[in-house]
N, C-alpha and C positions, 0 to 999 in steps of 0.2 A: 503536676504529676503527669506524666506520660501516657495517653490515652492506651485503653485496654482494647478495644475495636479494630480486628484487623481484617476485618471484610473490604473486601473490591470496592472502589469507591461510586460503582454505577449500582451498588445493590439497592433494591429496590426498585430500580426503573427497568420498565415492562417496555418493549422496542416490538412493532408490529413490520417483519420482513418482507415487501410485496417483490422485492429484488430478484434478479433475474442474473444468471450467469455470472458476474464477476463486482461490477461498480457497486454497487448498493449491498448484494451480499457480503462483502468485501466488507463494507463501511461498518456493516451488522456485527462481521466477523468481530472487528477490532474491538465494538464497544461490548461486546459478548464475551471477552477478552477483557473488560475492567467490568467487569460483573452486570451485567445489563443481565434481564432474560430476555431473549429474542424467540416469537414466536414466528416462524415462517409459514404463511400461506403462498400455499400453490397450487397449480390449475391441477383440477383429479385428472385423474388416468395417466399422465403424464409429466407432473410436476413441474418442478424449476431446467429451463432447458438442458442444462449443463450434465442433470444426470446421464444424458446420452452419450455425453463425453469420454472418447477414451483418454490414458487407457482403464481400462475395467478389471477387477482385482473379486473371486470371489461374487459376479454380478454386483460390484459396487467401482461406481466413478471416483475413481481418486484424483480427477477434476472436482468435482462437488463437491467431494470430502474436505479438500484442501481449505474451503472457505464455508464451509458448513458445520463445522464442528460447534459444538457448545449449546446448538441450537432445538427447539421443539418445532414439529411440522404437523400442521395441518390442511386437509384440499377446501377450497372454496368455488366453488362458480361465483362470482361477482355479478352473474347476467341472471344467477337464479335467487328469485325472492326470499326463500330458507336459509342458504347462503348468505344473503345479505344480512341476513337480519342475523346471522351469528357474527359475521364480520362486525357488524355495527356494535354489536355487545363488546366485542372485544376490545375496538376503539373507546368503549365507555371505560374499559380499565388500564389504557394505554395511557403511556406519554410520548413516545414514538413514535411515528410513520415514516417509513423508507421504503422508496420507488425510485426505478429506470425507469420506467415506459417512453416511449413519447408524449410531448406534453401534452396533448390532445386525448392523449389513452383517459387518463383520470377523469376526467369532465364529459365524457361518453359513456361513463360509467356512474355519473353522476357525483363522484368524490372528487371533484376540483377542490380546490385549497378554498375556496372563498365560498363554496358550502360546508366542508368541513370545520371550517374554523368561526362559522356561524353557530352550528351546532357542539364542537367541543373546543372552546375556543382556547385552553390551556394545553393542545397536541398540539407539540410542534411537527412538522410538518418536510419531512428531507426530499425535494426530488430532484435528482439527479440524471441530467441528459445530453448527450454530443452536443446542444448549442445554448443549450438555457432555455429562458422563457421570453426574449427578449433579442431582437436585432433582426436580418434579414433571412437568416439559416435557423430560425426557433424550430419552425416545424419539421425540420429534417432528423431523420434518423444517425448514428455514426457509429462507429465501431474502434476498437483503439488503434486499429491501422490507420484509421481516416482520421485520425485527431494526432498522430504523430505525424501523419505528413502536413495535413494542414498547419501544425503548430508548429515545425521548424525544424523540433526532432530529429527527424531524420536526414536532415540536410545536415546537423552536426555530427551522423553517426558514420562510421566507416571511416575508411581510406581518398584521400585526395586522388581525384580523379576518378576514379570508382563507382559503380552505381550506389547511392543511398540505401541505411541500412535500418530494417527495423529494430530498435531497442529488443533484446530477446525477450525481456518478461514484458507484461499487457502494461506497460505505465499509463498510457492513457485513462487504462480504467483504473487502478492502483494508486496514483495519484490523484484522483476524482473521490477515488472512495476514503481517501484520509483525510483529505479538504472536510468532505461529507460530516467524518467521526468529530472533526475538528470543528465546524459548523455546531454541531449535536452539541455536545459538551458546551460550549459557549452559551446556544440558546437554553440548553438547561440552567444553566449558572444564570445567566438573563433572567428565565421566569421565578427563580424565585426570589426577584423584588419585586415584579410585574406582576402577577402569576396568569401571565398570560402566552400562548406558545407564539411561535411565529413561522412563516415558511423559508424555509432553508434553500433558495436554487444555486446549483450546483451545476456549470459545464465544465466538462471534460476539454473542449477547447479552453477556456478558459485555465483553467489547472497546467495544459502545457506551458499558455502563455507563460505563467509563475513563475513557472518549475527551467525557463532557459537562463539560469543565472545573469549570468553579465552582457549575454549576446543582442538582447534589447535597447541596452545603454548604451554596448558599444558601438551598435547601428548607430542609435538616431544620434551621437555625437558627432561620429567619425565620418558617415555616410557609407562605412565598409561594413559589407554585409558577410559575418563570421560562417565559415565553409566546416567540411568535414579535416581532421587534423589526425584520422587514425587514431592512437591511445595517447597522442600528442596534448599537453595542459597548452589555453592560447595566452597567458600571463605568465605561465613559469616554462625554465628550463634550465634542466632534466629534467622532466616528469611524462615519463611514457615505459612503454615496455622495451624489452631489450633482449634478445638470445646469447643463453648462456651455450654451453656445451653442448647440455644436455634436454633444455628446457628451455621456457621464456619467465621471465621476470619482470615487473614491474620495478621503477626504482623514481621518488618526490622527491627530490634536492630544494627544497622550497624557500632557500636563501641562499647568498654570501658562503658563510660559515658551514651549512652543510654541504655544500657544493666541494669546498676546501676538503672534508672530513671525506666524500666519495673521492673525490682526484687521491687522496694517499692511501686507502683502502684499496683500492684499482692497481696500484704503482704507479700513476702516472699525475703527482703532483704539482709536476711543472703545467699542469693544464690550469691548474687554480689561479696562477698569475698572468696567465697566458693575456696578450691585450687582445684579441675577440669572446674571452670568456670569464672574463674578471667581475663585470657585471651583470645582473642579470637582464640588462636592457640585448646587453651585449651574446649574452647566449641565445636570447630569444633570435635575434637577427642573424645568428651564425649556428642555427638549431641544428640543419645539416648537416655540417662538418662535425659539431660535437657528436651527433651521434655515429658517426663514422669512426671515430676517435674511441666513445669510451664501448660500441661495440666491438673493435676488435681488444681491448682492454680484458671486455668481460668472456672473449669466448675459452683462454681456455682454464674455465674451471665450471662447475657443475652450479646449478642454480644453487643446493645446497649451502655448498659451499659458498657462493655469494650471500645468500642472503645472513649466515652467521655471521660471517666477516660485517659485513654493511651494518649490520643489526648491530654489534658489538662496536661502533663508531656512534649509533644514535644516526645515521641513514634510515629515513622510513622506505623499506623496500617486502616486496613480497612477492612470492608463486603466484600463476596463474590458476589458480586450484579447479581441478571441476567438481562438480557437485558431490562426489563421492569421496572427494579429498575436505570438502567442506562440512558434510553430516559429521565426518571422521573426527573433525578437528577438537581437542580437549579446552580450548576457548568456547566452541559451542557449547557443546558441554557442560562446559562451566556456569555457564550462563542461562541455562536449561531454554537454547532457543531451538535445539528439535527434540520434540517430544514425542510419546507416544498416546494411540487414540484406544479408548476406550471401548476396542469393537471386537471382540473374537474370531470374526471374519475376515478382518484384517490386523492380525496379530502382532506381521512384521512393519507394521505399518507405523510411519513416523511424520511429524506437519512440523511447520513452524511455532513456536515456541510467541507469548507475550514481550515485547522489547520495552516495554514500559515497565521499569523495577520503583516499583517504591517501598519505600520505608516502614509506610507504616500498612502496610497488605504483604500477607503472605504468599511469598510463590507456589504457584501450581507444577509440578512435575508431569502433567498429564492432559489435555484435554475430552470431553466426553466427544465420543459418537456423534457424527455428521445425522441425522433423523430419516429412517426411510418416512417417504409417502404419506402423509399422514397418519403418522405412528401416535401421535399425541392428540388424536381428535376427540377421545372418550374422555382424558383428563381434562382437557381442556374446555370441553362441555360442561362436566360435572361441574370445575371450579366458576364457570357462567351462572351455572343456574345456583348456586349459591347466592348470590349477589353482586351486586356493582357497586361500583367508585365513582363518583360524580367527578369526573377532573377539572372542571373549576373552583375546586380544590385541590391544588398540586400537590399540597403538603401530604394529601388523606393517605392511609396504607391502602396499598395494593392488594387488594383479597385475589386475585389471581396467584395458586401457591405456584 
């Protein structure tokens, strides 16, 4: 019989946020996002840096907002003894920990992993940093400009010949912080046959490494080190952008047979047989000329109109949409991936939406309120002085409501 529970499948687990600006919040975000509670501590007076962040809506960062939703806040000094000692209660009902700092922060503070895990030895433990804990760059600081260059990134991104281009959104940190969520979930799943935590290191270099598909392979095979290609695919061809009339479009021919299905869509299906583009080794090596070919093909009709024509053959093609043509879109929509926040003061305000659909949780059409400043420090107290959770026992309930 088909279970009746459609709660998020992190309910119950309590996630302590010491994150900072985007990696770690980010990671917070996601699992707060499969139902975690995440309580955010931040420094008084000032909080998580980001809220400084424009731009500003209403005296609210909709930087912050964007990755702070869903969340409770409270300020802690970590340098002051009262402080600590509320931080430390919290840990007693946690199963979470998440930090950027540098790896040296925590253990200056006296919360290194290896006295944490002394004293509550079923938190797992996420820290997340530009080099790890581990190799000749640990102690260094980084930023996700500095882990897209270092990692390759941007020697993939742009225009040949061109100067190198940052990824527009922070991937460095964005990819760090779902490594993070994906680490979390794992070690959870872990302790409980264990019931014991473990620490989770997480770099941001490392995560670019990951994240260059094939450009590692095809290095150390080839000895040819993969450049920038524009919107250029370096294994297929077609697959890049193209101006229409009126517009640019994207258009993936990703075999033989769709390749065929564009060249008559086009009118120019003597190209399909053609011997420099019959096969795809063969378009690859004659890339230029093809796209000289099916650009003056596509200019005169409207992206539009391409893309139904294209679409109506089983061509995967598409606009280049910007962001205001993507909120718009009735696929988003559809799929409730922008939503709105739960804050009066930002009314017209809309974030990204959970991209994990499952079956048996119901969807959210909404997420709560990013937390000002310690807004949650009187509940959060109360439910303290209530009682604690011994987490060497993982399984115990959580009495933090």
């Amino acid at each position: 019989m088909p279970s009746t529970d459609r709660s998020p499948p992190l309910a119950g687990i309590t996630l302590i946020d010491l994150g900072r600006v985007l990696a770690a919040p980010f990671a917070a975000s996601v699992l707060a996002s499969l139902g975690a509670r995440v309580i955010k501590v931040e420094r008084p007076g000032a909080g998580d840096d980001s809220r400084a962040f424009g731009p500003h809506f209403n005296g609210k960062s909709l930087y912050f907002t964007s990755v702070n939703c869903d969340k409770e806040s409270i300020a802690l000094d970590l340098t002051n003894n009262e402080d600590r000692a509320i931080f430390e209660q919290l840990l007693d009902g946690a199963d979470v920990l998440l930090e950027n700092f540098s790896p040296q922060v925590m253990g200056s503070l006296g919360y290194d992993w290896e006295s944490l895990h002394a004293r509550w030895p079923s938190l797992i433990y996420g820290a997340l940093s530009g080099f790890g804990r581990t190799g000749p760059l640990a102690a260094q600081p980084a930023y996700d400009i500095i882990v897209q260059a270092l990692g390759g990134i941007m020697s993939l991104t742009g225009h040949p010949g061109t100067a190198p281009v940052r990824v527009g959104a922070s991937i460095g940190d964005l990819v760090a912080g779902l490594y993070m969520a994906l680490g979390v979930v794992s070690a959870i799943h872990k302790r409980a046959r264990t019931r014991e935590g473990c620490l989770i290191d997480i770099a941001m270099l490392d995560c670019q490494v990951a994240f260059l598909e094939a450009a590692i392979t095809t290095f150390t095979t080839t000895g040819v080190s993969p450049t920038a290609l524009g919107t250029r695919h370096p294994s297929i061809a077609p697959f890049q952008a193209y101006p229409c009339r009126d517009r640019t479009i994207v258009i993936g021919a990703g075999n033989d047979a769709l390749f065929a299905a564009l060249c008559t869509a086009v009118d120019r299906a003597e190209l399909a047989s053609h011997p420099s583009y019959d096969t795809n080794a063969k378009r690859l090596a004659s890339v230029d000329a093809l796209e000289v070919e099916l650009t003056l093909a596509l200019a005169n009709r409207t992206a539009t109109e391409w893309v139904e024509r294209l679409t109506a053959v089983g061509v995967p093609c598409a606009p280049i949409q910007t962001i205001a043509e993507v909120v718009a879109m009735p696929q988003v929509s559809a799929r409730q991936m922008v939503v709105p926040v739960a804050d009066p003061l930002l009314a017209t305000t809309r974030v990204p939406g959970n991209p994990i659909k499952m079956s048996s949780v119901d969807p959210r059409g909404h997420r709560e309120r990013a937390p000002d400043l310690d807004e949650h420090r009187s509940s959060i107290l109360a439910a303290l002085a209530s009682g604690k959770v011994d987490r060497n026992q993982p399984s115990a309930p959580n009495l933090l409501p």
